[in-house]
N, C-alpha and C positions, 0 to 999 in steps of 0.2 A: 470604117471598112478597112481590113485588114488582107493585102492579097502572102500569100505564102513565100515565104525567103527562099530563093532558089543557092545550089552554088553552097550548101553548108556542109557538106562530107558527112563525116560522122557527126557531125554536132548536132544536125537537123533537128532530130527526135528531142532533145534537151533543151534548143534554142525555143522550138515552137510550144513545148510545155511552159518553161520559160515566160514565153511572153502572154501566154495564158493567165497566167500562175499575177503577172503584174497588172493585166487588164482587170482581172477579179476586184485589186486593191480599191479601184475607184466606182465609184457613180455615175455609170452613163447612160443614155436614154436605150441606148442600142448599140450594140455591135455586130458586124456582119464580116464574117470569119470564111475566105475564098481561097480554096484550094485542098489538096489531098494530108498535105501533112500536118492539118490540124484537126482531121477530123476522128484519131483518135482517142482524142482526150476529150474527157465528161464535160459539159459546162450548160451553160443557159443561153447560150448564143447563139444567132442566126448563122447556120452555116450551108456552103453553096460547095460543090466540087471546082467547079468552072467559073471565071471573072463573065460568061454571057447569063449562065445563071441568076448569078447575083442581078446582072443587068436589070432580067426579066423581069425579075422580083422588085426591084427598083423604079421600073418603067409603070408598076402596077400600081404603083401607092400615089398616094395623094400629100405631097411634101410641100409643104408653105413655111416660110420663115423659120428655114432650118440650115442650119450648118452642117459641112462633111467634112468628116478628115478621112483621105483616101491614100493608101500607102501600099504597098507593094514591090516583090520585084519586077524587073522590067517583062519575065516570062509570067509573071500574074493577068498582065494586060489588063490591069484594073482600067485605064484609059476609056474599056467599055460601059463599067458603071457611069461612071461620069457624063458619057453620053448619052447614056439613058436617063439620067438626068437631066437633064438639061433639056428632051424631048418635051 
């Protein structure tokens, strides 16, 4: 779960294709892609506008013997995924 980099200037638009572009490289089960400036660019991933979206979507599932990697800026407020987790 990826929240959007805030604070990039002009870079934004390259950063966020960018990390796109490296997330492809690998094998993961899921990616959940949070916020405006990834949405875009084409891909296969789950993607949410808002870090309470993503929550929602999160709150809904049925997660056993799973790992997260949650990352964001601090204006992502992924913090909300996480608690919906943990719900």
């Amino acid at each position: 779960m990826i929240g959007a980099m805030a604070e990039m200037g002009i870079e934004t638009e390259a950063e966020h294709e960018s990390l796109i572009n490296q997330i492809k490289k690998h094998n993961w089960h899921k990616v959940i892609l949070v916020g405006k400036p990834f949405e875009p660019y084409k891909n296969d991933f789950l993607y949410f506008d808002q870090s309470a979206d993503a929550a929602n979507w999160a709150q809904s599932q049925n997660f056993e013997n799973t790992y997260f990697l949650i990352k964001g800026s601090r204006s992502s407020q992924m913090e909300k995924i996480l608690t919906a987790i943990k719900k």
